[in-house]
PQR file of N, CA, C, O and H, with PARSE charges and radii, in Angstrom:
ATOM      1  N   UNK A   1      -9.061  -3.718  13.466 -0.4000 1.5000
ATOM      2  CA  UNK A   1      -8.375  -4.313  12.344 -0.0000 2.0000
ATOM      3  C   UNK A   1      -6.882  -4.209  12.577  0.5500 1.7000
ATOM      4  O   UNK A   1      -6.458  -3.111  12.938 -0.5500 1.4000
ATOM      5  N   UNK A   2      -6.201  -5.009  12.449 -0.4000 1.5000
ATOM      6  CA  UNK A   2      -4.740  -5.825  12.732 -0.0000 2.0000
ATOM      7  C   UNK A   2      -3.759  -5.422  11.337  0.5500 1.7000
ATOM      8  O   UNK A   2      -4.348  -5.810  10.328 -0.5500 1.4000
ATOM      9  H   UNK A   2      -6.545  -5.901  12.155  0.4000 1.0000
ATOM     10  N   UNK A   3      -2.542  -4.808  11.032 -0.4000 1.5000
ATOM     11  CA  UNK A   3      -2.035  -5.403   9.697 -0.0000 2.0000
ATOM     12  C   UNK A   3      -2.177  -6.992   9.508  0.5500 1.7000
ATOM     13  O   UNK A   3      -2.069  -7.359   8.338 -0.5500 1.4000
ATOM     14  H   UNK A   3      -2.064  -4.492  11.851  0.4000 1.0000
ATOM     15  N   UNK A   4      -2.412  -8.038  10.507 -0.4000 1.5000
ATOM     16  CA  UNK A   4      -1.996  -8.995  10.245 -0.0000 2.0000
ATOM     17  C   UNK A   4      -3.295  -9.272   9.618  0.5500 1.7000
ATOM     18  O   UNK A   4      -3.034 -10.226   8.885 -0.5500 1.4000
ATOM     19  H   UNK A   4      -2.500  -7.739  11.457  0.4000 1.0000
ATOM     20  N   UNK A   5      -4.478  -9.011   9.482 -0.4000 1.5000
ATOM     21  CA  UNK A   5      -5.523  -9.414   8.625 -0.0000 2.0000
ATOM     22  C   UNK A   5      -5.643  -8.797   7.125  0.5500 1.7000
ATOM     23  O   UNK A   5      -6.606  -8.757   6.359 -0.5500 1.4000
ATOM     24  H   UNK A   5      -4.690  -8.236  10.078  0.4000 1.0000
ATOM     25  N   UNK A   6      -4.358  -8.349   6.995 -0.4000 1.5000
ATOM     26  CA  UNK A   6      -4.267  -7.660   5.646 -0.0000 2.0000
ATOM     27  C   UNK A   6      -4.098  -8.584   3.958  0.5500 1.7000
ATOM     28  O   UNK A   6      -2.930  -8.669   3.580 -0.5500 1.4000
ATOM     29  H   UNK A   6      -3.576  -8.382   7.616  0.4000 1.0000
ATOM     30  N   UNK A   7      -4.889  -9.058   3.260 -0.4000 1.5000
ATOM     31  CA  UNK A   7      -4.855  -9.680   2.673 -0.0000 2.0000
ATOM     32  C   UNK A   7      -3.309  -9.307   1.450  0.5500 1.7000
ATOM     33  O   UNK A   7      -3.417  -8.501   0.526 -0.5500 1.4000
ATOM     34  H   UNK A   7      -5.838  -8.988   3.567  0.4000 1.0000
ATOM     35  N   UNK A   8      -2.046 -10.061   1.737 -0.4000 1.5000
ATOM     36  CA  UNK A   8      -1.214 -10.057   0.907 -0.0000 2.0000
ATOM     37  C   UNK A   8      -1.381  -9.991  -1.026  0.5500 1.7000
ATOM     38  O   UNK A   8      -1.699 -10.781  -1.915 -0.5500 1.4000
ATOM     39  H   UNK A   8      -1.959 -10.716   2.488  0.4000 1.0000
ATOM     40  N   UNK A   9      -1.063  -8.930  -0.952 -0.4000 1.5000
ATOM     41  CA  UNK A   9      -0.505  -8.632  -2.675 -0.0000 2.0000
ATOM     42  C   UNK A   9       0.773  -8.786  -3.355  0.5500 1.7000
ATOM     43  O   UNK A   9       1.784  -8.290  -2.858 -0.5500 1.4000
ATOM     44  H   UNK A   9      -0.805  -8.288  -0.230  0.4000 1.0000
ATOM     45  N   UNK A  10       0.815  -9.459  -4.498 -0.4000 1.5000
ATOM     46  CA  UNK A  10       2.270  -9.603  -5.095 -0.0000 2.0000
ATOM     47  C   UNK A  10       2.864  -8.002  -5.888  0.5500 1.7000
ATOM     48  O   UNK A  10       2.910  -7.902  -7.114 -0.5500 1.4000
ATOM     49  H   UNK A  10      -0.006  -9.862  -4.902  0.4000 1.0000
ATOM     50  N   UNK A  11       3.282  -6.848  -4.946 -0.4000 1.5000
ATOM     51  CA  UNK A  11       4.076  -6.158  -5.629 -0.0000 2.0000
ATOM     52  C   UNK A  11       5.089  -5.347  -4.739  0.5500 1.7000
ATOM     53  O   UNK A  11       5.013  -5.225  -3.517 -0.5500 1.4000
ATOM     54  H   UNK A  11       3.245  -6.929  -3.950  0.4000 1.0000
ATOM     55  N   UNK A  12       6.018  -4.833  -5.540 -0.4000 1.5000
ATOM     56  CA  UNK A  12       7.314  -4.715  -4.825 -0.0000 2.0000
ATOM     57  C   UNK A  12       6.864  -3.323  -3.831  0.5500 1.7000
ATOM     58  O   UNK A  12       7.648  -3.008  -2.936 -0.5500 1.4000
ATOM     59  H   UNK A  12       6.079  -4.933  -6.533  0.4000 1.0000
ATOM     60  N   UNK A  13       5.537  -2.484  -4.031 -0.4000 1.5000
ATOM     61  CA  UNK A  13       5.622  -1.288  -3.129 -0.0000 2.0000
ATOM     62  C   UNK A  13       4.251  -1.553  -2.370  0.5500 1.7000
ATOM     63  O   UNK A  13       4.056  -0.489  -1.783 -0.5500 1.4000
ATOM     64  H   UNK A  13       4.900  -2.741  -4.758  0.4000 1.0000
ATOM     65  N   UNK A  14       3.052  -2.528  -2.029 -0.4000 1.5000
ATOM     66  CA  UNK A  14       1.979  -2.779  -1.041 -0.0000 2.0000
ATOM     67  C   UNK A  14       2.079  -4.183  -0.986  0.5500 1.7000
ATOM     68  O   UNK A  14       2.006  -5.011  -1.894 -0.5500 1.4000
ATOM     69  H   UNK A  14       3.210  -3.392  -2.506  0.4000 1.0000
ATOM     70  N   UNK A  15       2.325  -4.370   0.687 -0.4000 1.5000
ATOM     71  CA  UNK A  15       2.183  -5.353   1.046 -0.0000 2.0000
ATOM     72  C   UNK A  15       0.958  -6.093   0.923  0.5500 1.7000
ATOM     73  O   UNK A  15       0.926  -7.254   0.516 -0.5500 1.4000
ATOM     74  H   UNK A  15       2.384  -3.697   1.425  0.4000 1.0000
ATOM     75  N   UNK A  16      -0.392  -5.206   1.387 -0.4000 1.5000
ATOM     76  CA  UNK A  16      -1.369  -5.855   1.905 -0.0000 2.0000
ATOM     77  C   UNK A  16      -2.232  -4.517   1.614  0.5500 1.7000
ATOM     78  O   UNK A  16      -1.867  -3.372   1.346 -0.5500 1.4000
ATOM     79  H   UNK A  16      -0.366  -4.263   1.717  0.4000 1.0000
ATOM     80  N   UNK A  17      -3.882  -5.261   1.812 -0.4000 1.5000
ATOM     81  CA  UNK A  17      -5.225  -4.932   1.775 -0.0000 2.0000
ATOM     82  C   UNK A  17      -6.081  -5.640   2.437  0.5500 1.7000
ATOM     83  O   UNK A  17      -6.080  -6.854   2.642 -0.5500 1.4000
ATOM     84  H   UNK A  17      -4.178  -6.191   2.029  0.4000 1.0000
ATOM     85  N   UNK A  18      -7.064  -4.565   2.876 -0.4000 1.5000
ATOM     86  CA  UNK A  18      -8.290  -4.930   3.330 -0.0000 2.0000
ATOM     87  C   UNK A  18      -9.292  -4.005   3.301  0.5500 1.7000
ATOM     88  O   UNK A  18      -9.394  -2.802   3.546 -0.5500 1.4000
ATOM     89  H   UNK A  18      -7.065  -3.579   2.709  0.4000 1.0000
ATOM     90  N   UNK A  19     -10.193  -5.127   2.839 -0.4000 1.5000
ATOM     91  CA  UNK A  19     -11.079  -4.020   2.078 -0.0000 2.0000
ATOM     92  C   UNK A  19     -12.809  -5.005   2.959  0.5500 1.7000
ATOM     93  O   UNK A  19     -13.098  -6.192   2.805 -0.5500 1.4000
ATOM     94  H   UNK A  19     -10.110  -6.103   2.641  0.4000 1.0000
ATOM     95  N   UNK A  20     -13.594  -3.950   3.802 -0.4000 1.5000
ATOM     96  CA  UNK A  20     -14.269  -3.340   4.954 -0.0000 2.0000
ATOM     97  C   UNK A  20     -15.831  -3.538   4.189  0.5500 1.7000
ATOM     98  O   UNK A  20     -16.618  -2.631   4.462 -0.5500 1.4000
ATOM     99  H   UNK A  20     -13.359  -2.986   3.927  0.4000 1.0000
ATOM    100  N   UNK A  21     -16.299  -4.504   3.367 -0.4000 1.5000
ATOM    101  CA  UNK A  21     -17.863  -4.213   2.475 -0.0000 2.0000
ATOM    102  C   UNK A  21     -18.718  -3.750   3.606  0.5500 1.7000
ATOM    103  O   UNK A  21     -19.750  -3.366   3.055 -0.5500 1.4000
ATOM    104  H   UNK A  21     -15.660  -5.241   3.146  0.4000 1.0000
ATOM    105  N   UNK A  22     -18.847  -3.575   4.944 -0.4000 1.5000
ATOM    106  CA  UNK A  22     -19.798  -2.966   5.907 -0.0000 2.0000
ATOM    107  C   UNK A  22     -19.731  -1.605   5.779  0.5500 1.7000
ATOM    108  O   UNK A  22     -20.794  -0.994   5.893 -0.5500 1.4000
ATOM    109  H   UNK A  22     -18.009  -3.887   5.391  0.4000 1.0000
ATOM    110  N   UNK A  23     -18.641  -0.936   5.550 -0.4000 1.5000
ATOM    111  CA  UNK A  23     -17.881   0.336   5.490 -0.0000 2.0000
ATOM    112  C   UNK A  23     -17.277   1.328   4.174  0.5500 1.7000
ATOM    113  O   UNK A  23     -16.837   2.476   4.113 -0.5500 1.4000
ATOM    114  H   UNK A  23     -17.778  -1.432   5.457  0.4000 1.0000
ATOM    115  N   UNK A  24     -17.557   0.020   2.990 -0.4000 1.5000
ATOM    116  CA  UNK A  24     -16.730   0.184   1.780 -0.0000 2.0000
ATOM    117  C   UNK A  24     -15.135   1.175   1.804  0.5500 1.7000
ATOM    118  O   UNK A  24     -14.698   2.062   1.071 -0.5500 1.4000
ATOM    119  H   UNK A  24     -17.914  -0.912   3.039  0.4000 1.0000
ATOM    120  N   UNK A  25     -14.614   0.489   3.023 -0.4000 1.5000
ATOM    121  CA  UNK A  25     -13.237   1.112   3.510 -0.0000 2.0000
ATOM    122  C   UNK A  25     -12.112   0.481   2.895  0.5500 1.7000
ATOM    123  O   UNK A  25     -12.169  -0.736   3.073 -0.5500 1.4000
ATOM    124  H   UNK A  25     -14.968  -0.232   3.618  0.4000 1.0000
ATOM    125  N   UNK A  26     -11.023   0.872   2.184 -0.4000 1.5000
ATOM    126  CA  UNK A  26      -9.760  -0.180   1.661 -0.0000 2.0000
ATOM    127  C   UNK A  26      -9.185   0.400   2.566  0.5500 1.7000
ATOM    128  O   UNK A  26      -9.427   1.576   2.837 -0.5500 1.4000
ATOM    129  H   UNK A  26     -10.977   1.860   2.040  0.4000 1.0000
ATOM    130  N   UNK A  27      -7.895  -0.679   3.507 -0.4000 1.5000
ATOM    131  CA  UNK A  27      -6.647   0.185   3.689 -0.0000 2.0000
ATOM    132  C   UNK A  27      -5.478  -1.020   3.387  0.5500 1.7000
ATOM    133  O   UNK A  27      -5.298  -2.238   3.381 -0.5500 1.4000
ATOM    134  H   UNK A  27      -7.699  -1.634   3.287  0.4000 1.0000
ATOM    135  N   UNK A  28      -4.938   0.076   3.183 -0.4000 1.5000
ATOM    136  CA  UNK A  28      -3.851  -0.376   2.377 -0.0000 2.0000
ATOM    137  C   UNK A  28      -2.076  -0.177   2.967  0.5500 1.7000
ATOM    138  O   UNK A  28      -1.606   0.936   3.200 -0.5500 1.4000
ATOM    139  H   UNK A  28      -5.084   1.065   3.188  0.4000 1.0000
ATOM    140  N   UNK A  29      -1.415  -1.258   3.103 -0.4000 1.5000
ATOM    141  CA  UNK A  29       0.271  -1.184   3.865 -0.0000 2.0000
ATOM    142  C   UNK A  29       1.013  -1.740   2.973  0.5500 1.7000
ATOM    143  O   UNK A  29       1.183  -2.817   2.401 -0.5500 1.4000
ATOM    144  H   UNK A  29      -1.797  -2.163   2.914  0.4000 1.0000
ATOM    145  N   UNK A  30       1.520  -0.378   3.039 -0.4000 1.5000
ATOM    146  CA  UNK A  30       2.857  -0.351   1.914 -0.0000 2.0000
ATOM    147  C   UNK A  30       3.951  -0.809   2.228  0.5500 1.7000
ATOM    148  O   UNK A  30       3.970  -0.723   3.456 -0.5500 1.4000
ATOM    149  H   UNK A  30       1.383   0.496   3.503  0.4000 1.0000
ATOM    150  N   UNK A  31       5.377  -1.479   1.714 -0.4000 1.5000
ATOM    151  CA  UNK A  31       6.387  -2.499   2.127 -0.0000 2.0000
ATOM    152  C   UNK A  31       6.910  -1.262   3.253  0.5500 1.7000
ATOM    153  O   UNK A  31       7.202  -1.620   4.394 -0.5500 1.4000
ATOM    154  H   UNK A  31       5.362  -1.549   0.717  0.4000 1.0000
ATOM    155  N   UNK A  32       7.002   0.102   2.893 -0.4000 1.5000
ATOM    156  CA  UNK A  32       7.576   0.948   3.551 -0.0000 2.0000
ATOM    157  C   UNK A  32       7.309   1.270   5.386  0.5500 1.7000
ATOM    158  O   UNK A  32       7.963   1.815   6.276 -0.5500 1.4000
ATOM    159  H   UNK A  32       6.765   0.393   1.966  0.4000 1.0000
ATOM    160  N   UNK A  33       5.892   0.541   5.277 -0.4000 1.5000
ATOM    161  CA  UNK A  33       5.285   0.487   6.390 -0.0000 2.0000
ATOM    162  C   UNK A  33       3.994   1.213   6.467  0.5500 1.7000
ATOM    163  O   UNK A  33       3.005   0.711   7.001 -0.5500 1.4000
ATOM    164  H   UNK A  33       5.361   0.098   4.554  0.4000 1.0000
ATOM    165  N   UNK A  34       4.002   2.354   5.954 -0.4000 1.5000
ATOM    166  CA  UNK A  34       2.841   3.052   6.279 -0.0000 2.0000
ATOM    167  C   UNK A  34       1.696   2.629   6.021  0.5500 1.7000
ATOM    168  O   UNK A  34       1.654   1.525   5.479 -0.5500 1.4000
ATOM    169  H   UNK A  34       4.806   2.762   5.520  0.4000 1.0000
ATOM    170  N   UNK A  35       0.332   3.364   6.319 -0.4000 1.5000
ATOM    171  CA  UNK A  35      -0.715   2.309   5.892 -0.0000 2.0000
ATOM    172  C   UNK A  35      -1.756   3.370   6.149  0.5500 1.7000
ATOM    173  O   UNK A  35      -2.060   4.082   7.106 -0.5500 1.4000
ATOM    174  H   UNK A  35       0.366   4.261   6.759  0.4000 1.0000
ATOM    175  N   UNK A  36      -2.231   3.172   4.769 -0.4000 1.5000
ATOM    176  CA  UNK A  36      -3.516   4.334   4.460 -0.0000 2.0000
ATOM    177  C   UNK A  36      -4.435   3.758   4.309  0.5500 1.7000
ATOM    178  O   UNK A  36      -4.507   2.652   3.773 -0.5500 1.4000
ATOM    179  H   UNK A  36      -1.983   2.594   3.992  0.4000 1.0000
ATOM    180  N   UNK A  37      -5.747   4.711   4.972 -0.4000 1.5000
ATOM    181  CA  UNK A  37      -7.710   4.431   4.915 -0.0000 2.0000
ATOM    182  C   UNK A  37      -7.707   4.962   3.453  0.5500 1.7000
ATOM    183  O   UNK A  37      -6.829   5.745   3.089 -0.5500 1.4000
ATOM    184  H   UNK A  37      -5.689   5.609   5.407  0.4000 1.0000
ATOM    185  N   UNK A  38      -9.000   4.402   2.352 -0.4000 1.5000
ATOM    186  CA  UNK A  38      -9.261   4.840   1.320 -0.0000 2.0000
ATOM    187  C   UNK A  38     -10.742   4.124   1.495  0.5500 1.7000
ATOM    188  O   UNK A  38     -11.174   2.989   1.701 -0.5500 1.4000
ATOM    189  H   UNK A  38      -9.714   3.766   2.648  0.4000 1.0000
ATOM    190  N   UNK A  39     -11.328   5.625   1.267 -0.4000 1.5000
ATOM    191  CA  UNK A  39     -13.282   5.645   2.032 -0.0000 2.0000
ATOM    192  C   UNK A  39     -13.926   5.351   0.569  0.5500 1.7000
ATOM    193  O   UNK A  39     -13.341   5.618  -0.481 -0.5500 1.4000
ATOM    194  H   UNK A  39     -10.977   6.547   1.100  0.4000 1.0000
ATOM    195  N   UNK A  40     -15.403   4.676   0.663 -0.4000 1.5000
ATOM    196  CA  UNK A  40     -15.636   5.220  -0.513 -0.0000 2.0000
ATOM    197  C   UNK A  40     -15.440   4.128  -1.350  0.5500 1.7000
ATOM    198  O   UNK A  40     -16.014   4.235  -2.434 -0.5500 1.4000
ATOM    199  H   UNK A  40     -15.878   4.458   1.516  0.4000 1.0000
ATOM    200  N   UNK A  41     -14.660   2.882  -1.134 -0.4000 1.5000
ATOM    201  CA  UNK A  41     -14.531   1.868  -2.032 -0.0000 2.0000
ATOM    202  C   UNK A  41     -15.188   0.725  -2.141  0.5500 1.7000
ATOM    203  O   UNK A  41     -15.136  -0.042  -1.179 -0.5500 1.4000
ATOM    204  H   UNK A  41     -14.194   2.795  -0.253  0.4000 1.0000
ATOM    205  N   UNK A  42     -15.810   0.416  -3.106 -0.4000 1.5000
ATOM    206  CA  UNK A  42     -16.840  -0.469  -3.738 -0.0000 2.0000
ATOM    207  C   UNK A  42     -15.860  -2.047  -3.906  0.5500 1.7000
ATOM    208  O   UNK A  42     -14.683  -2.307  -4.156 -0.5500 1.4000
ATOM    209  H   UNK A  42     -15.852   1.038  -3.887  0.4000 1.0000
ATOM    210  N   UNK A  43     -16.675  -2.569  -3.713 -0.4000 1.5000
ATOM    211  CA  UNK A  43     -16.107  -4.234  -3.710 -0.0000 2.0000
ATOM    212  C   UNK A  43     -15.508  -4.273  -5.050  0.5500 1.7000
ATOM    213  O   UNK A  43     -14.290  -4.437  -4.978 -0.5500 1.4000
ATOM    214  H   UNK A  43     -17.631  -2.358  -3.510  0.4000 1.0000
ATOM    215  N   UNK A  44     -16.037  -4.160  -6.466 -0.4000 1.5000
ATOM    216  CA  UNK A  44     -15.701  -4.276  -7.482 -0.0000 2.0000
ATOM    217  C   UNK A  44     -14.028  -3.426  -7.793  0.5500 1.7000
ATOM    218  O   UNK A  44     -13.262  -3.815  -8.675 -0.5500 1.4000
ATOM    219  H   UNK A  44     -17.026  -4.027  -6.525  0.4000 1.0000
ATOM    220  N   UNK A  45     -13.837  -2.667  -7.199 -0.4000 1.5000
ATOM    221  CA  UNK A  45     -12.734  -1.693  -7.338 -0.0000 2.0000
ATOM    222  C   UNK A  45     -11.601  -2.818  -6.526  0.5500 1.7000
ATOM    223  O   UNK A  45     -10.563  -3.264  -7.015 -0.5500 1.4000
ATOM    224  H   UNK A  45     -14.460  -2.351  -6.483  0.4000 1.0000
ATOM    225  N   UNK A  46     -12.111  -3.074  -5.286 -0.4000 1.5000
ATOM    226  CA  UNK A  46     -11.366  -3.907  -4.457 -0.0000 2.0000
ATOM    227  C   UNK A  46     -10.702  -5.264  -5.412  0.5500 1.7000
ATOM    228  O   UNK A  46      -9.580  -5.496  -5.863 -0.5500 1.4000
ATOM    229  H   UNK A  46     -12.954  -2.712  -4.888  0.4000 1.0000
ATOM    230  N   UNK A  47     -11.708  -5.819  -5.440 -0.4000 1.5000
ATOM    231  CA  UNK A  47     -11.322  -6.805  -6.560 -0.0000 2.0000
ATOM    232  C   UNK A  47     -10.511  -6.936  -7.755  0.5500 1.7000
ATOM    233  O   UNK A  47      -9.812  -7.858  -8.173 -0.5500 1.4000
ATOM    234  H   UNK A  47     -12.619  -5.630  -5.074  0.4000 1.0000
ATOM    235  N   UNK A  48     -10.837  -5.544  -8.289 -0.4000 1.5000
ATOM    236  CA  UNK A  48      -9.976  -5.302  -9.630 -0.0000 2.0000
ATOM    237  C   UNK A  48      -8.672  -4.813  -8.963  0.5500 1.7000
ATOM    238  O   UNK A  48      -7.707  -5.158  -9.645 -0.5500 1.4000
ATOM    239  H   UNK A  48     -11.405  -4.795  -7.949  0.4000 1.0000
ATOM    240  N   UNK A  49      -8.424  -4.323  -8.176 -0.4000 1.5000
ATOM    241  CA  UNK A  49      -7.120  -4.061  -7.393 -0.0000 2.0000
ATOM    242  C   UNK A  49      -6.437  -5.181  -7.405  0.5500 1.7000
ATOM    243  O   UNK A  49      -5.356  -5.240  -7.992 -0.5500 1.4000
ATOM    244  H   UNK A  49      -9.208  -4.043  -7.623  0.4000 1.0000
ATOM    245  N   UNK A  50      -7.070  -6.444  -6.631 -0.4000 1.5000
ATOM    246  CA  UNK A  50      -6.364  -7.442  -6.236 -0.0000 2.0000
ATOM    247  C   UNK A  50      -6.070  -8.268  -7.451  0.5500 1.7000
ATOM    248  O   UNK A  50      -4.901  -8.641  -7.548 -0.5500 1.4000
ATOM    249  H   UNK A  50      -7.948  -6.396  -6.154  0.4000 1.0000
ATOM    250  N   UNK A  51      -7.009  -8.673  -8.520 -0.4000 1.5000
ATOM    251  CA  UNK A  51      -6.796  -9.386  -9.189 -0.0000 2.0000
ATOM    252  C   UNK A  51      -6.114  -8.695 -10.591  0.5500 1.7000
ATOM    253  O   UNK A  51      -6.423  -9.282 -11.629 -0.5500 1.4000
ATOM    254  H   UNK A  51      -7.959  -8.370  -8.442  0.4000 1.0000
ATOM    255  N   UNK A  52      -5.241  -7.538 -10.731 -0.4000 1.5000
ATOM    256  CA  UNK A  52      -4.722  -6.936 -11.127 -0.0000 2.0000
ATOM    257  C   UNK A  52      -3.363  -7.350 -11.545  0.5500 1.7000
ATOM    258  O   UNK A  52      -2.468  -7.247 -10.707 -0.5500 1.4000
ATOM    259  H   UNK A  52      -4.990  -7.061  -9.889  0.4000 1.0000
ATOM    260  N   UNK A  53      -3.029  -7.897 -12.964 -0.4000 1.5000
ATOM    261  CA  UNK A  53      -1.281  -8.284 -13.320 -0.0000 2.0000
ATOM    262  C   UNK A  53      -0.492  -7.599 -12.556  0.5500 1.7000
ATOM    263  O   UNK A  53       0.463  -8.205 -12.070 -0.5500 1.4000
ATOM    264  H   UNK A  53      -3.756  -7.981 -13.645  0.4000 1.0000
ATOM    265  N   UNK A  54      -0.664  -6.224 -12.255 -0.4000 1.5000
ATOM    266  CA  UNK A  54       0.000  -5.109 -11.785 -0.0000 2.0000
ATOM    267  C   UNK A  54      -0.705  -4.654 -10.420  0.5500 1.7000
ATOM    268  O   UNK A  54      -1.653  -3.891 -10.600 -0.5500 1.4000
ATOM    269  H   UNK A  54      -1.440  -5.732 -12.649  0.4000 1.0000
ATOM    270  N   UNK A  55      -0.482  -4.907  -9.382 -0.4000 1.5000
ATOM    271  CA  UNK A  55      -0.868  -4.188  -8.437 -0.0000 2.0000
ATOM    272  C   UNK A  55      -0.664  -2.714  -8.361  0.5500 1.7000
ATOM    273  O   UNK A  55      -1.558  -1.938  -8.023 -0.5500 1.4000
ATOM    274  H   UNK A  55       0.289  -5.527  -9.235  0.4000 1.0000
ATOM    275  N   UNK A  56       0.503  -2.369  -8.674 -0.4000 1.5000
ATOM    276  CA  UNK A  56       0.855  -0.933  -8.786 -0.0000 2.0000
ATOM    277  C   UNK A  56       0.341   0.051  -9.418  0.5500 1.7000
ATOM    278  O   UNK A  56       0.070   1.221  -9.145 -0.5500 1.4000
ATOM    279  H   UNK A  56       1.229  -2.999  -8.948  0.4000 1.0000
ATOM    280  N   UNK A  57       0.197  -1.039 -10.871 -0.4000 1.5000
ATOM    281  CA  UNK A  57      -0.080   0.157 -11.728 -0.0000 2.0000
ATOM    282  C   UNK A  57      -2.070   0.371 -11.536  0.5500 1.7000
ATOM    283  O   UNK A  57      -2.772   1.262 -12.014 -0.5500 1.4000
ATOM    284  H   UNK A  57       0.417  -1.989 -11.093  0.4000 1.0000
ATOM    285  N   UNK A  58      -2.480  -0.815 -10.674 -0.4000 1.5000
ATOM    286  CA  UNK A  58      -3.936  -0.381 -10.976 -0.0000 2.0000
ATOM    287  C   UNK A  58      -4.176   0.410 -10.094  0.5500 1.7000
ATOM    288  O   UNK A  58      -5.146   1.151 -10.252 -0.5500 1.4000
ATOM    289  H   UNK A  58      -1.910  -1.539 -10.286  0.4000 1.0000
ATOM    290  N   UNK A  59      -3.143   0.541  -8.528 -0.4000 1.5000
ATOM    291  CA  UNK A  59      -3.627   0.754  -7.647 -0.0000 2.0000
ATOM    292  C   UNK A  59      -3.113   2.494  -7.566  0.5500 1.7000
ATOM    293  O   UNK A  59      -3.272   3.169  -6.548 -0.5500 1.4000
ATOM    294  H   UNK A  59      -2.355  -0.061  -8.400  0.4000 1.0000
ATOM    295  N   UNK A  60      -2.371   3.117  -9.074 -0.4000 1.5000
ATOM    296  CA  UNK A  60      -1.864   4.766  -9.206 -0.0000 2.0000
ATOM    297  C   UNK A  60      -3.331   4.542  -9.867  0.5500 1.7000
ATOM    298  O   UNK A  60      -3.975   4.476  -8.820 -0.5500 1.4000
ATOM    299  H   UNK A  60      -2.242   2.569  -9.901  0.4000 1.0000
ATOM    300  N   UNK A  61      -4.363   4.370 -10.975 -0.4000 1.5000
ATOM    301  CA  UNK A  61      -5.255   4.228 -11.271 -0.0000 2.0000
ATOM    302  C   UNK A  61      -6.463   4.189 -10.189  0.5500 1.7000
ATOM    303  O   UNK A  61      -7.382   5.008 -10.204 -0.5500 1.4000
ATOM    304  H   UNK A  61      -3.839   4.424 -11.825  0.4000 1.0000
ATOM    305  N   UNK A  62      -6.369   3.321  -9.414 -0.4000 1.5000
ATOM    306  CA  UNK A  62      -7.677   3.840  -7.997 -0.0000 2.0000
ATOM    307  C   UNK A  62      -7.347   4.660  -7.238  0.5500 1.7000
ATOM    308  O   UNK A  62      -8.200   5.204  -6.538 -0.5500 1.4000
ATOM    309  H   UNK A  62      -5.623   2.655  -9.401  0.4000 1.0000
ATOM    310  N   UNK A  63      -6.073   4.984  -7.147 -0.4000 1.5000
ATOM    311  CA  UNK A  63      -5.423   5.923  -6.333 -0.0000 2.0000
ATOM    312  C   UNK A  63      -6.223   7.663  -6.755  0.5500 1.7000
ATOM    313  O   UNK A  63      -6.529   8.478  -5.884 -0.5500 1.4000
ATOM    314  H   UNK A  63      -5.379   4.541  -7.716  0.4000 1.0000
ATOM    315  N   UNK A  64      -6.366   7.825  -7.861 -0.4000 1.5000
ATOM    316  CA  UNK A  64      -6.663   9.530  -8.835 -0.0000 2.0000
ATOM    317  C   UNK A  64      -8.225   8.839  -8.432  0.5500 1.7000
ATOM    318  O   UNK A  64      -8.525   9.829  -7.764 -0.5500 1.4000
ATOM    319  H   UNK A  64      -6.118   7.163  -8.568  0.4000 1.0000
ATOM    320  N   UNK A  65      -9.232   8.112  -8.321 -0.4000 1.5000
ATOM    321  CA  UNK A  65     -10.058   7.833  -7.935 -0.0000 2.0000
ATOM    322  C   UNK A  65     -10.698   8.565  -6.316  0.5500 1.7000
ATOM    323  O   UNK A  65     -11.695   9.236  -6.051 -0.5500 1.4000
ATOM    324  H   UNK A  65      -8.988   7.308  -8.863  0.4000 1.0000
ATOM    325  N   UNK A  66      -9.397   7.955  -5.378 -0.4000 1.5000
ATOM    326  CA  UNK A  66      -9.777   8.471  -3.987 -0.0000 2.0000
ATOM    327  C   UNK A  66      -8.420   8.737  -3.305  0.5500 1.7000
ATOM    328  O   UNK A  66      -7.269   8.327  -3.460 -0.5500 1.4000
ATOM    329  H   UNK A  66      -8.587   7.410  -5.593  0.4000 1.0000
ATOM    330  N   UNK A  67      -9.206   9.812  -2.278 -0.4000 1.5000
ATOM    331  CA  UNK A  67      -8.023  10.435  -1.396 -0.0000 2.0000
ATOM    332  C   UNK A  67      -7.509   9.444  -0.249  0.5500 1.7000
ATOM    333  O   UNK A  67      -8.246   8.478  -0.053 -0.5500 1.4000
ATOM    334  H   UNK A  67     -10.141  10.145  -2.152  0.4000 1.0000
ATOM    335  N   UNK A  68      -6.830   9.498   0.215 -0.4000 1.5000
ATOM    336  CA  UNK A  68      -6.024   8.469   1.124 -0.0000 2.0000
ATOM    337  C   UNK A  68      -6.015   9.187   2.514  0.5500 1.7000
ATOM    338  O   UNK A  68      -6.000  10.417   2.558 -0.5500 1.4000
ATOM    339  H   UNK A  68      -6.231  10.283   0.056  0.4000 1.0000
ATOM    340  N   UNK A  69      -6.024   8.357   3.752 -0.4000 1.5000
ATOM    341  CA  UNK A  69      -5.725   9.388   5.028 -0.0000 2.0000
ATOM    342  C   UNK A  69      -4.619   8.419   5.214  0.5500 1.7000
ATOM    343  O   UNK A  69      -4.431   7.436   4.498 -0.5500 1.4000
ATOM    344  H   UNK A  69      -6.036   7.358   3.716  0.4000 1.0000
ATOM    345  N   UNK A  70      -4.020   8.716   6.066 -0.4000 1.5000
ATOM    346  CA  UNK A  70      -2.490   7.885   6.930 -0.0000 2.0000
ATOM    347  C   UNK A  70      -3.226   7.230   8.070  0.5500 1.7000
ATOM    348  O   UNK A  70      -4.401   7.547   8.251 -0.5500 1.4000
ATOM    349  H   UNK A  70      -4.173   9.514   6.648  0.4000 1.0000
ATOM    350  N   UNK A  71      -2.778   6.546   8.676 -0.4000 1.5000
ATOM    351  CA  UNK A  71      -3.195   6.288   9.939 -0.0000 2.0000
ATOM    352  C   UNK A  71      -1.951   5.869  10.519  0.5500 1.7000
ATOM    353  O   UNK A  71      -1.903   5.535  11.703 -0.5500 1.4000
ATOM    354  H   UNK A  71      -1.823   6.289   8.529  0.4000 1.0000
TER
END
């Protein structure tokens, strides 16, 4: 997996997602660059992430949900 297959989000602190239904894996790249695995995630969560007024604020909300690794 590429950042460049990262499906773009409209908010000022994550660029992008991709979210893995073989794996139920999100990862997620932040404008800052970095880019975290989040295990454990269900399509429906994915979705509500993306289709979220607020990317941010849903994604401090899935965030207390699951732990993040760096990669």
């Amino acid at each position: 997996m590429t950042t460049a297959e990262m499906t773009p989000v409209n908010s000022t602190s994550i660029k992008g997602v991709h979210h893995d239904e073989s794996t139920n894996t999100l990862l997620v790249q932040f404008v800052s660059g970095g880019v975290y695995r989040y295990d454990n995630v269900d399509k429906a969560e994915y979705e509500a992430l993306i289709a979220a007024p607020s990317v941010g604020k849903q994604f401090h909300i899935f965030k207390g949900k699951h732990e993040g690794t760096k990669l």
